[in-house]
C-alpha positions in Angstrom: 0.0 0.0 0.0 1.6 3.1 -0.6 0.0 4.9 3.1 2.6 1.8 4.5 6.1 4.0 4.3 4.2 6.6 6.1 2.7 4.6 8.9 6.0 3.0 9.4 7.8 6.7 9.8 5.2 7.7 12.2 5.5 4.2 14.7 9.4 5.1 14.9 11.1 7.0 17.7 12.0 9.8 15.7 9.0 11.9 15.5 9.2 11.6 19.2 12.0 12.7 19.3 11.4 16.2 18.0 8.6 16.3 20.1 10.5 16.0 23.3 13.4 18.1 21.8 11.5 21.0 21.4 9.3 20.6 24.9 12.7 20.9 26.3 14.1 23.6 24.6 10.6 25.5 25.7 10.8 24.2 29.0 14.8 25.4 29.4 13.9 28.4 27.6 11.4 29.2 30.7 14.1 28.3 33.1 16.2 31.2 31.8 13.6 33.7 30.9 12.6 32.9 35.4 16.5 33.3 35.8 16.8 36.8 34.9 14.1 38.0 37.1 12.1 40.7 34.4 9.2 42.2 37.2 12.7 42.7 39.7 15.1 44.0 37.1 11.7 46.0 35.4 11.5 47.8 39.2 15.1 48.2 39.5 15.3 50.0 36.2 12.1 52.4 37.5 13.8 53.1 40.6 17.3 54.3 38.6 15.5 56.0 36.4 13.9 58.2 39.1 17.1 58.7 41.1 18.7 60.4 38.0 15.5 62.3 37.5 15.5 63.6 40.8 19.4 64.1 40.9 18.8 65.7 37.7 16.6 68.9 39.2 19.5 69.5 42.1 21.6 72.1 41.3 25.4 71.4 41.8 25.3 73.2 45.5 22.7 70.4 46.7 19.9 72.7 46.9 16.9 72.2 44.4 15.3 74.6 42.3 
């Protein structure tokens, strides 16, 4: 039959293995993305951000203006 080369690709390890290859690459890809942190280092960046704004109004005496 000519379905038979097809059937016989599907029943072989190999198409699970691609499967489970790329559901680990997601998963280690989530590990990393947790890794760097993004809502800490997104609140870290906020808060430097306002220091030089507020650093920025004082004039080079200390006093503000």
């Amino acid at each position: 039959m000519a379905t038979e080369p097809t059937i016989a690709i599907l029943n072989t390890r190999a198409v699970d293995a691609c499967v489970d290859s790329a559901a680990r690459r997601r998963e280690a890809f989530a590990d990393y993305w947790a890794l760097t942190k993004p809502e800490v280092n997104f609140l870290i960046l906020v808060t430097t951000f306002a220091g030089f704004y507020l650093a920025s109004t004082l004039e080079p005496g200390g006093s503000r203006t």
